[in-house]
PANU-692890 format. One record per atom (N, C-alpha, C, O): residue in one letter; y, x, z; atom name; residue number from 1. Coordinates in steps of 0.1 Angstrom, whole numbers. Last residue first. Layout:
N
 res     Y     X     Z atom   n
   A     Y     X     Z   CA NUM
...
//
This chain:
118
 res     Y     X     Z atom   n
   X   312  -213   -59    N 118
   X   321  -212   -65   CA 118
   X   330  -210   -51    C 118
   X   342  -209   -52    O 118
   X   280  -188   -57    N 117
   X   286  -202   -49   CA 117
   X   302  -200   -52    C 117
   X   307  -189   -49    O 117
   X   250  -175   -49    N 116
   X   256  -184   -61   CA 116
   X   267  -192   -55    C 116
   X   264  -202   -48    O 116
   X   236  -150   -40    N 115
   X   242  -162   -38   CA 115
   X   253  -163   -47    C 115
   X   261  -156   -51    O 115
   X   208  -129   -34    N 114
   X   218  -132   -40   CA 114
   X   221  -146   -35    C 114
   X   213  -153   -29    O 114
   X   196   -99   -11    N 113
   X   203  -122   -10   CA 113
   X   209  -117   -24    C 113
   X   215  -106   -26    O 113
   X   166   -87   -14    N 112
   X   180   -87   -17   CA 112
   X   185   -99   -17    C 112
   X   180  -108   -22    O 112
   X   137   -77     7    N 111
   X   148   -83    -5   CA 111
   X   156   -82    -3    C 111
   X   159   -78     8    O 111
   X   121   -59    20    N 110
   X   129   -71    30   CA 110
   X   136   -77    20    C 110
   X   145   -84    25    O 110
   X    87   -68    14    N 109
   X   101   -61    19   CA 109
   X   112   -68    25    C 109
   X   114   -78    31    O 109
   X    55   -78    22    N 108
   X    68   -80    16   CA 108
   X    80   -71    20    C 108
   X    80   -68    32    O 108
   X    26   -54    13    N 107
   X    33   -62    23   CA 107
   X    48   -68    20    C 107
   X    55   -59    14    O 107
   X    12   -58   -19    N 106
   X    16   -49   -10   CA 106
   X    29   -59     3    C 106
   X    38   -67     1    O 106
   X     6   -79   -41    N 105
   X    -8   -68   -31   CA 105
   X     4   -64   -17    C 105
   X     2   -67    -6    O 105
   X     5  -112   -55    N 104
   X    12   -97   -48   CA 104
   X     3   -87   -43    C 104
   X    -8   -89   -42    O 104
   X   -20  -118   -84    N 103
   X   -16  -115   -67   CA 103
   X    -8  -104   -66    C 103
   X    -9   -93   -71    O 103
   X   -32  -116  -106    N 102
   X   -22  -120  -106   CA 102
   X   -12  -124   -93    C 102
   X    -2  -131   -93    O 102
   X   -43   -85  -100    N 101
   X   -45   -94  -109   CA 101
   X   -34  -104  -108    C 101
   X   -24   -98  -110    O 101
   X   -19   -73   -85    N 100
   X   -32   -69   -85   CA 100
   X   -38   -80   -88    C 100
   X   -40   -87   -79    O 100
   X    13   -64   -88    N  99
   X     4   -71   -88   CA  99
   X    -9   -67   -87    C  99
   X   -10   -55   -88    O  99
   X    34   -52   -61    N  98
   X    30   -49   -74   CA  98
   X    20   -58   -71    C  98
   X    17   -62   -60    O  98
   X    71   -74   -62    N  97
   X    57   -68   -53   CA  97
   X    49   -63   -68    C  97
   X    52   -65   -80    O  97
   X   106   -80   -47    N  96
   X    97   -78   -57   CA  96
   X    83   -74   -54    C  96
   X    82   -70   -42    O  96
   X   124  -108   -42    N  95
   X   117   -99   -35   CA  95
   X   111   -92   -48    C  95
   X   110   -98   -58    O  95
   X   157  -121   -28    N  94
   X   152  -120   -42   CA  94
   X   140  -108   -37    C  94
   X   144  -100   -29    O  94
   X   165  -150   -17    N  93
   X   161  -139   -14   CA  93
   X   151  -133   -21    C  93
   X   140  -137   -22    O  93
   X   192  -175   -35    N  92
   X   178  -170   -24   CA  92
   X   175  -156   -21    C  92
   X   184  -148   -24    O  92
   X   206  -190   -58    N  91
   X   209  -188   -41   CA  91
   X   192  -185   -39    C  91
   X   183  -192   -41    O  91
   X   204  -208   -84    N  90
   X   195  -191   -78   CA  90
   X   194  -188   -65    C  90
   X   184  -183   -59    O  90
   X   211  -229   -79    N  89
   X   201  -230   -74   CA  89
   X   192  -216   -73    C  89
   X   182  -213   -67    O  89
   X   239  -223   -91    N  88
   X   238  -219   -76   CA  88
   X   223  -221   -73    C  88
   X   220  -215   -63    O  88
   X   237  -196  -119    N  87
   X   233  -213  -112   CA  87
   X   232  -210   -97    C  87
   X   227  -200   -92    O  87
   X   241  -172  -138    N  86
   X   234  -177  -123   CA  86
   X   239  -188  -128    C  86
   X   243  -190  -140    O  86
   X   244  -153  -164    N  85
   X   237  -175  -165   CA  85
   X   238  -176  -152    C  85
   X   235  -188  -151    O  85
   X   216  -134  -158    N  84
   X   232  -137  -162   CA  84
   X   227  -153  -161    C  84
   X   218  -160  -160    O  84
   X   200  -110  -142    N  83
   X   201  -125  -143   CA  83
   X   214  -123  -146    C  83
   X   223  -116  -142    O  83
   X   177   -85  -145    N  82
   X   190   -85  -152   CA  82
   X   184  -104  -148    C  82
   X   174  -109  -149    O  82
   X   155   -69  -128    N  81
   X   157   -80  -133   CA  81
   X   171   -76  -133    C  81
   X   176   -67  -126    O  81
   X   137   -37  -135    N  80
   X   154   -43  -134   CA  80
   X   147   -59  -134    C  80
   X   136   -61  -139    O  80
   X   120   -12  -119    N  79
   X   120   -24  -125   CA  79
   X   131   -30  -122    C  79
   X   135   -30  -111    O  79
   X   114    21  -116    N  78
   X   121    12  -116   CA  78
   X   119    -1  -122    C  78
   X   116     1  -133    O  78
   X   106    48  -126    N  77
   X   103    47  -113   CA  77
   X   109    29  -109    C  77
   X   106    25   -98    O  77
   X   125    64  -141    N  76
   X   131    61  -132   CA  76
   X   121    55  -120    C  76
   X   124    56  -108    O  76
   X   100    64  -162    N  75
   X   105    78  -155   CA  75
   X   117    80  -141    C  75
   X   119    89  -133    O  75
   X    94    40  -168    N  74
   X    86    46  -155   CA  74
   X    93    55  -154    C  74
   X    95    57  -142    O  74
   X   114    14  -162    N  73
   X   118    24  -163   CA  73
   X   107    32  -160    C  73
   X   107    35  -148    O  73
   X   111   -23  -169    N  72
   X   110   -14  -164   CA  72
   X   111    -2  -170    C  72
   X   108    -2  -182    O  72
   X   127   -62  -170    N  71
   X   122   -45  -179   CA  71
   X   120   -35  -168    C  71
   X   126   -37  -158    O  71
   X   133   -93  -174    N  70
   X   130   -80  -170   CA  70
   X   129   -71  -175    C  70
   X   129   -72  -188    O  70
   X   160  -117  -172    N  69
   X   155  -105  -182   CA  69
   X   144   -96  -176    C  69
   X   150   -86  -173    O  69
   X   168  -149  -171    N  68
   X   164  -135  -168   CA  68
   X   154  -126  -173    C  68
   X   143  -129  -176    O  68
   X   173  -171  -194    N  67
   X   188  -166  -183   CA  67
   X   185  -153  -177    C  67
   X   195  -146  -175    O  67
   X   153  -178  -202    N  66
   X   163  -176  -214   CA  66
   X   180  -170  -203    C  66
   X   191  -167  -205    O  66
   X   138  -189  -178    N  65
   X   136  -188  -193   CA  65
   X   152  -185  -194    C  65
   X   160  -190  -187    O  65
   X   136  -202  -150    N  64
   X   146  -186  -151   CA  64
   X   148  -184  -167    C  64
   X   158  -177  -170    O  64
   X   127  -221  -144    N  63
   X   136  -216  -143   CA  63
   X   143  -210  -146    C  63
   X   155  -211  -145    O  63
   X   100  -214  -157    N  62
   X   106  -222  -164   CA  62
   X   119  -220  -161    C  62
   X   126  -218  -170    O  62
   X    90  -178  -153    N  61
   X    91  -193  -149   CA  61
   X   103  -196  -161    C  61
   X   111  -190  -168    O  61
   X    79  -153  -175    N  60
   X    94  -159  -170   CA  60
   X    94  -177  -163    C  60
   X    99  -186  -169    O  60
   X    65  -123  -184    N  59
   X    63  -141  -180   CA  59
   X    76  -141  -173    C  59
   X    82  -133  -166    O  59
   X    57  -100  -212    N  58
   X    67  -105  -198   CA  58
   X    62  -119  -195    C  58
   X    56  -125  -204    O  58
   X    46   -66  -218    N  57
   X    43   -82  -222   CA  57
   X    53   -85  -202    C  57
   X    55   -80  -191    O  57
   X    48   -45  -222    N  56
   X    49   -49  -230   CA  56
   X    46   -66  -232    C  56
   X    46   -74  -242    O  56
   X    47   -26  -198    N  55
   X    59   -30  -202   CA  55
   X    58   -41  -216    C  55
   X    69   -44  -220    O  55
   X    22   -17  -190    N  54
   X    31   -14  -204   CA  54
   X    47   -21  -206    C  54
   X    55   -19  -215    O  54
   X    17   -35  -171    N  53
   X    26   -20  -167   CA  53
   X    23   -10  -179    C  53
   X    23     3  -178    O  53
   X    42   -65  -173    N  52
   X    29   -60  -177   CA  52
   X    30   -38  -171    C  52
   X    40   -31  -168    O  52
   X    60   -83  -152    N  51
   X    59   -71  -168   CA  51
   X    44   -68  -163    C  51
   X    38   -68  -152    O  51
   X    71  -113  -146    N  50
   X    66  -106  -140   CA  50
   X    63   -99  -156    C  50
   X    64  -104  -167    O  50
   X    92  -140  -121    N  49
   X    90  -134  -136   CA  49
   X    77  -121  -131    C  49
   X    73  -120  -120    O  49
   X    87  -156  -103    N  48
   X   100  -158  -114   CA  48
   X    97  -155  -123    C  48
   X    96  -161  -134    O  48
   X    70  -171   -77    N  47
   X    74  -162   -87   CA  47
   X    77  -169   -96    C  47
   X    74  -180   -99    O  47
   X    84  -185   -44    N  46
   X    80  -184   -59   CA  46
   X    85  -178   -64    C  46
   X    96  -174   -62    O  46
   X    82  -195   -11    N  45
   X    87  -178   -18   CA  45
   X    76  -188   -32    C  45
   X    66  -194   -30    O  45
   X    94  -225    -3    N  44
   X    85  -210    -1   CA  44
   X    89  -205   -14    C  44
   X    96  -210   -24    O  44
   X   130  -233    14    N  43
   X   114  -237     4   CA  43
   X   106  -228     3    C  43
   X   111  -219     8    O  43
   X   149  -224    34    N  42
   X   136  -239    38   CA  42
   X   131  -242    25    C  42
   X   126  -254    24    O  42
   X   163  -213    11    N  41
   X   162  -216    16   CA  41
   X   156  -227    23    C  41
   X   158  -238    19    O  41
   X   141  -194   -13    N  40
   X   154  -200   -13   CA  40
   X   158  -211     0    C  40
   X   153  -222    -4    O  40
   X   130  -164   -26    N  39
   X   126  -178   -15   CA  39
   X   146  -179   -11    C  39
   X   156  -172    -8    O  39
   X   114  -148   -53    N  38
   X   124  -156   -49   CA  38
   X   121  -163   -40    C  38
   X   110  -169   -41    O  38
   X    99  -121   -69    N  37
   X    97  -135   -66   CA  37
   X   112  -141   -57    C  37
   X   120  -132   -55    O  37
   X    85  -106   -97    N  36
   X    96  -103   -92   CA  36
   X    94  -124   -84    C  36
   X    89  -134   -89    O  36
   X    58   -81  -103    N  35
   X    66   -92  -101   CA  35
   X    75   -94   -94    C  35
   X    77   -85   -85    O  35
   X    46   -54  -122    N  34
   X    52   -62  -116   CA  34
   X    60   -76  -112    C  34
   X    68   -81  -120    O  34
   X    13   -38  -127    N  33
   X    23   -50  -131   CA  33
   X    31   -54  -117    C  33
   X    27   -56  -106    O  33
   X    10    -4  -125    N  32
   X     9   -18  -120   CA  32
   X    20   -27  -127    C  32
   X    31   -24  -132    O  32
   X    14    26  -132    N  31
   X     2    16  -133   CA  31
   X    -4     4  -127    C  31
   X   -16     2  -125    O  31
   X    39    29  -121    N  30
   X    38    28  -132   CA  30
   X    25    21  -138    C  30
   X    25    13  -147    O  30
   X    48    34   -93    N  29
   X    47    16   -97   CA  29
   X    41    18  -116    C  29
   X    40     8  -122    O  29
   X    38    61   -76    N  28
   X    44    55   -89   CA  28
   X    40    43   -89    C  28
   X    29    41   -86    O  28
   X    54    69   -41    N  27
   X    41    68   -55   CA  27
   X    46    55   -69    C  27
   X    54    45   -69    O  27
   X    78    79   -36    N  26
   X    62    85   -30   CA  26
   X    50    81   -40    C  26
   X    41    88   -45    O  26
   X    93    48   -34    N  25
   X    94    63   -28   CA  25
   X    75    71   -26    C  25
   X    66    69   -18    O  25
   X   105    24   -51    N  24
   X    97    29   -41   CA  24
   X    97    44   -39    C  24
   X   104    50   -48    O  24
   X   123    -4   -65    N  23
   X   114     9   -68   CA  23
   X   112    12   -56    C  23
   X   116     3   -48    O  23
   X   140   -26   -84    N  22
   X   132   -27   -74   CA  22
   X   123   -11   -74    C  22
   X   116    -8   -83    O  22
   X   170   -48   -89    N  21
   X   162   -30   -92   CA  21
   X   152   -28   -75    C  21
   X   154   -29   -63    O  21
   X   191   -67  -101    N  20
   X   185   -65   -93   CA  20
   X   177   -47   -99    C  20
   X   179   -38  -107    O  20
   X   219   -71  -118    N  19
   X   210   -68  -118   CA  19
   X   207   -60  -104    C  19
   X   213   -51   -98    O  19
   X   241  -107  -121    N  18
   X   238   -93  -115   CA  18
   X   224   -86  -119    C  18
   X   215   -93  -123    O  18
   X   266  -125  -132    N  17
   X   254  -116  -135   CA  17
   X   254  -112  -125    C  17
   X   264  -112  -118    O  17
   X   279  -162  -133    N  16
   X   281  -143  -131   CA  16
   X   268  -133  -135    C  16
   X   261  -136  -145    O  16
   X   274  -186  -134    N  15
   X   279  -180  -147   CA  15
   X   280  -165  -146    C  15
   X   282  -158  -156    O  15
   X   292  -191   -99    N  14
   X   284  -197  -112   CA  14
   X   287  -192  -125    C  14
   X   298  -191  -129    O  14
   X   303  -161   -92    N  13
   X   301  -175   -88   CA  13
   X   291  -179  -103    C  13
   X   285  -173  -112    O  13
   X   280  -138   -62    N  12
   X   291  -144   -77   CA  12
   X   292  -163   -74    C  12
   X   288  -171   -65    O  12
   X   275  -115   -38    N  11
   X   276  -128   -44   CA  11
   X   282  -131   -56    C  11
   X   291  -123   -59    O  11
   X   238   -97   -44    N  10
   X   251  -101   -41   CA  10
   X   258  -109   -44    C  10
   X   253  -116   -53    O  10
   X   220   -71   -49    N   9
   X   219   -82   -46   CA   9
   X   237   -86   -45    C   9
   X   246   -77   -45    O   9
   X   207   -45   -54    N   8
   X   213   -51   -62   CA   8
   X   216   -66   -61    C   8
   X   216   -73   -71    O   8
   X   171   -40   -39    N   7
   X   190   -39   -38   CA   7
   X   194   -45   -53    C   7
   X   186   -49   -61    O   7
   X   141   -34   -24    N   6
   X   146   -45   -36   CA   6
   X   166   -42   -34    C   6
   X   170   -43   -22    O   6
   X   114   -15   -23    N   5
   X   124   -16   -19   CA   5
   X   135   -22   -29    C   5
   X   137   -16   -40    O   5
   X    77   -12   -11    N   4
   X    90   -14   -21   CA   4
   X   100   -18   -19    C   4
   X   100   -27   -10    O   4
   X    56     7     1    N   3
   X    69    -1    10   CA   3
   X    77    -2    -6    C   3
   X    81     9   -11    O   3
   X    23     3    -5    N   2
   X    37    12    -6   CA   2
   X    49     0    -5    C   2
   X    50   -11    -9    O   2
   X   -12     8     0    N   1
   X     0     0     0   CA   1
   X    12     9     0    C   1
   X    12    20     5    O   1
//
């Protein structure tokens, strides 16, 4: 297991961007799929999106289609979500995890708040 570590968080208002970035210290995320998951207040934690560890294939809840982006870096070690488009219904705690078939594996971190709010 390895402690991942989620930043890039913060507030805008509706229509803003930010990009998240999720990486770790010590061992490579390169030979894992990543996902990126969200918990929004008093509802549970759902995934958003998630890369393949080719990088070559993506899934995007319905939510998020066409407004967030992923991609990863191996030599950075890094996975971006890029969100433009917010919506205040992004408001939540943005987390990321490596997969292991289509399961988180590794203990949660502490995420990043974004918040959406005019």
């Amino acid at each position: 297991q390895v402690r991942l570590v989620e930043s890039g968080g913060g507030s805008v208002q509706p229509g803003g961007s930010l990009r998240l970035s999720c990486t770790t210290s010590g061992r490579t995320l390169s030979h894992f799929a990543i996902g990126w998951y969200r918990q929004a207040p008093g509802k549970e934690r759902e995934g958003i999106s998630c890369i393949s560890d080719s990088g070559e294939n993506t899934y995007y809840a319905d939510s998020v289609k066409g407004r967030f982006t992923i991609s990863r870096d191996k030599a950075e070690n890094t996975v971006w979500l890029q969100m433009d488009s917010l919506e205040t219904e992004d408001t939540a705690v943005y987390y990321c995890n490596r997969l292991v078939g289509s399961s988180p594996y590794d203990p949660w971190g502490q995420g990043t708040q974004v918040t959406v709010s005019s």
